[in-house]
C-alpha positions as CSV (number, residue, x, y, z in Angstrom):
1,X,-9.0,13.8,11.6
2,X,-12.6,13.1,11.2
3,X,-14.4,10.8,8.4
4,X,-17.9,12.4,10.1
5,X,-19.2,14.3,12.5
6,X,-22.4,13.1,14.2
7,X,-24.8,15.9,15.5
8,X,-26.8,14.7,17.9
9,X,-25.4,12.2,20.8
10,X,-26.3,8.8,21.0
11,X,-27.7,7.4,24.1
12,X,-25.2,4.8,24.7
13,X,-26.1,4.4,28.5
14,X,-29.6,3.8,28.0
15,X,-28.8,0.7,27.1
16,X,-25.9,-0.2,29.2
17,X,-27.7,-2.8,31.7
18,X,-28.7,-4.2,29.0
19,X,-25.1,-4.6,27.2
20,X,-23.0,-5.4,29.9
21,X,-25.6,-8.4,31.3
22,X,-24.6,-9.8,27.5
23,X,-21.2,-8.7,28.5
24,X,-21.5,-10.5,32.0
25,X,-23.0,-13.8,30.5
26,X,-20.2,-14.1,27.8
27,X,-17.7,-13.4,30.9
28,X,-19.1,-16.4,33.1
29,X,-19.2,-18.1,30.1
30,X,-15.0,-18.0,29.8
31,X,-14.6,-18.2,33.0
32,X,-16.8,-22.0,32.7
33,X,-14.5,-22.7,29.5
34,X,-11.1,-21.8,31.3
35,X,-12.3,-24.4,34.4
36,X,-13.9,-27.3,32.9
37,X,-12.0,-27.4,29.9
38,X,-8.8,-25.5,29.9
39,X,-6.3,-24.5,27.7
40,X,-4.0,-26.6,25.2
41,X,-0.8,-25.5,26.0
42,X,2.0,-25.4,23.3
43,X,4.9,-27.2,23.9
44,X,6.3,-24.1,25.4
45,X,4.8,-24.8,28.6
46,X,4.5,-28.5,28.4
47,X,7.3,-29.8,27.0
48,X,8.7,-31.5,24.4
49,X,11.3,-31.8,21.1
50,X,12.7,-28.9,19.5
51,X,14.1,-29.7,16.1
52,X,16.2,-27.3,13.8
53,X,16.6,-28.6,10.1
54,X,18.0,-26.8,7.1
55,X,17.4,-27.0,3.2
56,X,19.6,-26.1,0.8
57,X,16.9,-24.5,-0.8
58,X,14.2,-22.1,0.8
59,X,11.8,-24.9,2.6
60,X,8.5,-25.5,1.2
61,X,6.8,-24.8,5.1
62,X,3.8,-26.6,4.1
63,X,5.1,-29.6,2.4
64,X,7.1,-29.7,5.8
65,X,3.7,-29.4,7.6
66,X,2.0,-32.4,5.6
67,X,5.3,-34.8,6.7
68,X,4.5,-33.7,10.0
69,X,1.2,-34.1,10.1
70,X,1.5,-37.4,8.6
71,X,3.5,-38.9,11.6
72,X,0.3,-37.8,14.0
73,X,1.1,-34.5,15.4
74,X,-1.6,-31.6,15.0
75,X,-0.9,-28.1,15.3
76,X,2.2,-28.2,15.7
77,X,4.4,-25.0,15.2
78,X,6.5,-24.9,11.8
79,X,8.1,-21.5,10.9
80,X,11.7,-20.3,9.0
81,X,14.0,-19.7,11.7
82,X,17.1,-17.7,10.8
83,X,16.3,-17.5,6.7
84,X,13.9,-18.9,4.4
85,X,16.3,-22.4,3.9
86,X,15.9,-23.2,7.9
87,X,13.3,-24.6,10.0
88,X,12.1,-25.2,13.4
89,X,9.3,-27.1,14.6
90,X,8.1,-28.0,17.9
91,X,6.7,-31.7,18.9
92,X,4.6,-32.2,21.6
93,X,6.2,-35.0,24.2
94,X,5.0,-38.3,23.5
95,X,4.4,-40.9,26.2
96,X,6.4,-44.2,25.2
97,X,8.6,-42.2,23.3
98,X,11.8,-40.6,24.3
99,X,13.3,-36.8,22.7
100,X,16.0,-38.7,20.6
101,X,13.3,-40.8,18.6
102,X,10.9,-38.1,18.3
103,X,13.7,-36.5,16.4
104,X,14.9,-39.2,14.3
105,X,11.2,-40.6,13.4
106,X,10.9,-37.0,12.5
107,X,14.1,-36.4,10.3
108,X,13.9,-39.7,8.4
109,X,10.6,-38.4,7.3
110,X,11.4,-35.2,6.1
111,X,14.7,-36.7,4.5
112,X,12.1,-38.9,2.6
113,X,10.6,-35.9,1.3
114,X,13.5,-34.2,0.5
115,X,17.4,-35.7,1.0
116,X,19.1,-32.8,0.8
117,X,17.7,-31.7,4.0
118,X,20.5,-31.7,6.9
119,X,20.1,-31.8,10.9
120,X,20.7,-28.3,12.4
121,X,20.3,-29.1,16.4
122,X,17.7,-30.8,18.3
123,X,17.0,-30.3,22.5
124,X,14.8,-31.6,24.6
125,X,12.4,-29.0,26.9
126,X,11.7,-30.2,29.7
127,X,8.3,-29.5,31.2
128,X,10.2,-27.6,34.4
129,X,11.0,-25.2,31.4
130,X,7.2,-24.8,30.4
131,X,6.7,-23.9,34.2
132,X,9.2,-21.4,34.3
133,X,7.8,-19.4,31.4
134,X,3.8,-19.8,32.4
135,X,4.9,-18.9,35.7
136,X,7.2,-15.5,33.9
137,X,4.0,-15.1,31.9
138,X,1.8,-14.5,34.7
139,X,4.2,-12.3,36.8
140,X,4.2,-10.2,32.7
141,X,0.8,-10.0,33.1
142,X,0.1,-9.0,36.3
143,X,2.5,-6.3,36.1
144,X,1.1,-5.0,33.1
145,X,-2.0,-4.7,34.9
146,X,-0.5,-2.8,37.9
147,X,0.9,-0.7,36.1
148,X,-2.6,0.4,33.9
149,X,-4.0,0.9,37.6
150,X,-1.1,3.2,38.6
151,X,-1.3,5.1,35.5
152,X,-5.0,5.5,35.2
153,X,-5.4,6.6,38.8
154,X,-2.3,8.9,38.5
155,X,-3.7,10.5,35.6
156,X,-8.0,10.7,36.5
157,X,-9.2,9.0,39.9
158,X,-9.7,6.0,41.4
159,X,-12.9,5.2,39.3
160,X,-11.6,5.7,36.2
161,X,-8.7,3.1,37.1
162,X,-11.3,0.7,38.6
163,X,-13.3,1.2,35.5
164,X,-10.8,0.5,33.1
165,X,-8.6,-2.3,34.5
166,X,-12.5,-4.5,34.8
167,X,-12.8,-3.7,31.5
168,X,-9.5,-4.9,30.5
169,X,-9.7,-8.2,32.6
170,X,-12.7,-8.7,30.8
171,X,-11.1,-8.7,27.2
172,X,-8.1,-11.1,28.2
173,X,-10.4,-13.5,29.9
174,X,-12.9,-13.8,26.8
175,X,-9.8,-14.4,24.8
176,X,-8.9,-16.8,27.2
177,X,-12.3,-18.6,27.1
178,X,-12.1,-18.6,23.2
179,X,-9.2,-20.7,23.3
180,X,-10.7,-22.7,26.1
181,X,-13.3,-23.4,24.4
182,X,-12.3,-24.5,20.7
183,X,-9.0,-26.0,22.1
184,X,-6.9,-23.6,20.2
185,X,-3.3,-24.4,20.9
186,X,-1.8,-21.4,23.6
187,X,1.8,-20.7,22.9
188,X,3.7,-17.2,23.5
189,X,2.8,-16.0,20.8
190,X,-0.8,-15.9,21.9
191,X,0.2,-14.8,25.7
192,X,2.4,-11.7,23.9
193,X,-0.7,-10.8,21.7
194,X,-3.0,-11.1,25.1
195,X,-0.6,-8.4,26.9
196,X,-1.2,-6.3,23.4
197,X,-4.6,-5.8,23.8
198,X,-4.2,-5.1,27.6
199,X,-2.3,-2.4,26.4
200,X,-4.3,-1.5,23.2
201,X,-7.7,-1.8,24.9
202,X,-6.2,0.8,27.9
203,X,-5.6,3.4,24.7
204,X,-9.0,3.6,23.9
205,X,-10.6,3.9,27.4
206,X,-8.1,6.7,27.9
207,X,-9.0,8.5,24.6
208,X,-13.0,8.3,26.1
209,X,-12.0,9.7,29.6
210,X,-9.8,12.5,28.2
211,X,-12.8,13.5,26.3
212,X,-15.4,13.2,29.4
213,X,-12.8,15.5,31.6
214,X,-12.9,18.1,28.2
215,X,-16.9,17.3,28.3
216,X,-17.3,18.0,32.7
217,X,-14.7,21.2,31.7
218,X,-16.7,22.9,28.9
219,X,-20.4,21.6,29.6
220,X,-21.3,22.3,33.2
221,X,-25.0,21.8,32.8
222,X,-24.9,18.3,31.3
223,X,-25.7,15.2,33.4
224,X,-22.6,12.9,34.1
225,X,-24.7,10.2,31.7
226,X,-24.9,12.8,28.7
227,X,-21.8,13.8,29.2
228,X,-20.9,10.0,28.5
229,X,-22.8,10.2,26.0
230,X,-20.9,12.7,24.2
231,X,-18.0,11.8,24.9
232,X,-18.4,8.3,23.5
233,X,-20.5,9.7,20.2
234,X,-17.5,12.3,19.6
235,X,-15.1,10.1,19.6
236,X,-16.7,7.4,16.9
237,X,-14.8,8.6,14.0
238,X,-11.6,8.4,15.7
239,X,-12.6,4.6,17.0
240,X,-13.4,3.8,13.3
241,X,-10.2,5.3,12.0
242,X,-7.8,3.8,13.9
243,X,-9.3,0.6,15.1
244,X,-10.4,-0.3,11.4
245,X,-6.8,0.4,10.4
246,X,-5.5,-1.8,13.1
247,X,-7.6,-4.7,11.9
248,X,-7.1,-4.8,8.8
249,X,-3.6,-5.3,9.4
250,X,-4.1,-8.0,11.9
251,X,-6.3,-9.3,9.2
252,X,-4.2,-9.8,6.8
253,X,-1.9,-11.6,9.6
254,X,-4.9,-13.7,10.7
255,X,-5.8,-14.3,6.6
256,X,-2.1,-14.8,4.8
257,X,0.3,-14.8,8.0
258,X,0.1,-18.6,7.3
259,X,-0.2,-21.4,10.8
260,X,2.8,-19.7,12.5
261,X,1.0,-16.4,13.1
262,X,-2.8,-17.5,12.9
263,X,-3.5,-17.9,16.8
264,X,-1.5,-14.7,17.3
265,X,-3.6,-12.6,15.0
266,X,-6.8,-14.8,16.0
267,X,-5.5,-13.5,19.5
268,X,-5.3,-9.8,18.7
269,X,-8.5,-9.8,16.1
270,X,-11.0,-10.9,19.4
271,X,-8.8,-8.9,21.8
272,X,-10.0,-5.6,19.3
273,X,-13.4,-6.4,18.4
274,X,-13.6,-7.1,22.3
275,X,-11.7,-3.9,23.0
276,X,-13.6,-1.4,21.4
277,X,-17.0,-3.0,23.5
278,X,-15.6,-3.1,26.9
279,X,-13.9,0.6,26.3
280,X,-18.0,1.5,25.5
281,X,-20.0,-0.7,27.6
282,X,-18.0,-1.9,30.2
283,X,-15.2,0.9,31.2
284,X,-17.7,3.9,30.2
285,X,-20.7,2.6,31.9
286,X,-18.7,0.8,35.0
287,X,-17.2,4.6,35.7
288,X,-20.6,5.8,35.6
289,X,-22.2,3.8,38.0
290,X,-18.9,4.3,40.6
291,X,-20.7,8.1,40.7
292,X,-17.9,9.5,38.2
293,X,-18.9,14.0,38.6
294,X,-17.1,16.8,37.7
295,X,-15.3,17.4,40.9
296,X,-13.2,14.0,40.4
297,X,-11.6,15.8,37.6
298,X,-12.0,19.4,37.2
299,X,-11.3,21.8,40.9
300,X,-13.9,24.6,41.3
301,X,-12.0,27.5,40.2
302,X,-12.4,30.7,43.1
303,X,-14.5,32.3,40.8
304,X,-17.5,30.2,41.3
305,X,-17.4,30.1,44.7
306,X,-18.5,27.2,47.2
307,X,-22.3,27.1,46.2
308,X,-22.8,25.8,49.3
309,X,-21.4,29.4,50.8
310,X,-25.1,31.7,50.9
311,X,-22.5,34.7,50.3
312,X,-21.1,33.3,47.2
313,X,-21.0,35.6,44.7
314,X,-22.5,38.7,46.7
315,X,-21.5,42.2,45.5
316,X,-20.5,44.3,47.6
């Protein structure tokens, strides 16, 4: 399916030094974030109070917020766990304070609000937890990324797996910095939606090799950088489809999903609009200047000969 069809090929590479120096600085730039700065880890990975409460009516989530917020704790995670009348929320360990008053400073609050509210459960995670999972979390990732290298070289070449797996390090790092940078809280929310757009960003480098190998098949007199080229400017419509689709949905997430889902879908929203550029500019041009030819993925059928054979082709 095609909104349009574009005539002539744009000359993506000509720019591509260009593009991927932007690319580069904004890289360095995360990287600089992540060091000096860091990222605010939820209370996942840190620690802290989990408390369960339950309403005999479904909760008013940002009236809960508000008593929250009143007590001194930012950002933290309220959400309906179960049904609409239960909720859980996260606190942040507090030095001076143990797990049991954290709880009870809480719930005295919130039965202030509202006394019909009831005490569900409430546990204590230990920091040694919040290890556990980062440490998990990396192993996730690092797997995912193994396995994008196995596939990609499995199905093109070396280059093309090279190509693609720097151009999808580059997307989670960015997001990465992001968060470094504003202090946006980093729960597992926002390490699941970072191992989505691993995934997500792959697709579309794979949709823009598949159409350089039909490109090197059908166009033998093209130079690898037009047939690039063509293969990026053909596939334009189908980026716009199916990319625009997707972030509208993670829009609407990022724009009504309320504070439970907003880093997720601020996650996911710069993993796509980053996506989409590195699959261009970064995995495109990075196979390119690897020497990416014809012979990585289409064999020389015996019909044309070795051209390096002087009797190729002779008639007898």
């Amino acid at each position: 399916m095609e909104f349009f069809r574009i005539r002539r090929d744009i000359p993506f590479m000509r720019h591509a030094i260009v593009l991927n120096a932007i690319s580069f600085i904004t890289f360095l730039l995360a990287v600089f974030f992540l060091v000096t700065r860091g990222l605010h880890l939820s209370v996942e990975f840190t620690g802290g109070t989990v408390v369960e409460v339950a309403y005999e009516q479904p909760a008013d989530l940002t009236a809960v917020r508000r008593v929250v917020e009143d007590l001194g704790y930012l950002e933290v995670p309220v959400q309906n766990f179960g049904s609409s009348r239960d909720v859980l929320l996260r606190l942040p360990a507090v030095q001076g304070q143990s797990s049991g008053q954290q709880a009870e400073a809480l719930f005295a609050a919130l039965k202030a609000q509202n006394p019909a509210v009831t005490l569900s459960r409430t546990e204590f995670v230990g920091p040694q937890v919040g290890e556990e999972l980062l440490h998990n979390g990396l192993i996730a990732l690092a797997l995912v990324i193994g396995g994008i290298i196995i596939y990609l070289a499995v199905r093109f070449e070396w280059k093309y797996a090279v190509s693609a797996i720097i151009a999808n390090l580059h997307d989670v790092v960015i997001i990465l910095g992001f968060f470094a940078f504003f202090q946006w809280e980093f729960s597992l929310a926002v390490l699941a939606a970072t191992l989505a757009v691993l995934g997500y960003s792959v697709n579309e480098s794979v949709v823009i090799f598949d159409r350089i190998r039909e490109t090197f098949r059908r166009q033998r007199k093209m130079t690898p950088q037009q047939v690039v080229d063509h293969a990026i400017t053909s596939t334009i419509s189908r980026t716009i489809i199916t990319h625009g689709s997707t972030q509208i949905m993670v829009l609407s997430m990022l724009l009504f999903g309320g504070p439970t889902l907003f880093y997720f879908a601020l996650a996911l929203t710069i993993g796509i609009l980053f996506g989409i550029y590195s699959s261009v500019f970064v995995a495109a041009a990075m196979a390119l200047w690897l020497g990416i030819k014809r012979e990585d993925l289409v064999k020389p059928s015996k019909s044309e000969g070795d051209p390096d054979d002087p009797n190729a082709g002779a008639v007898v």
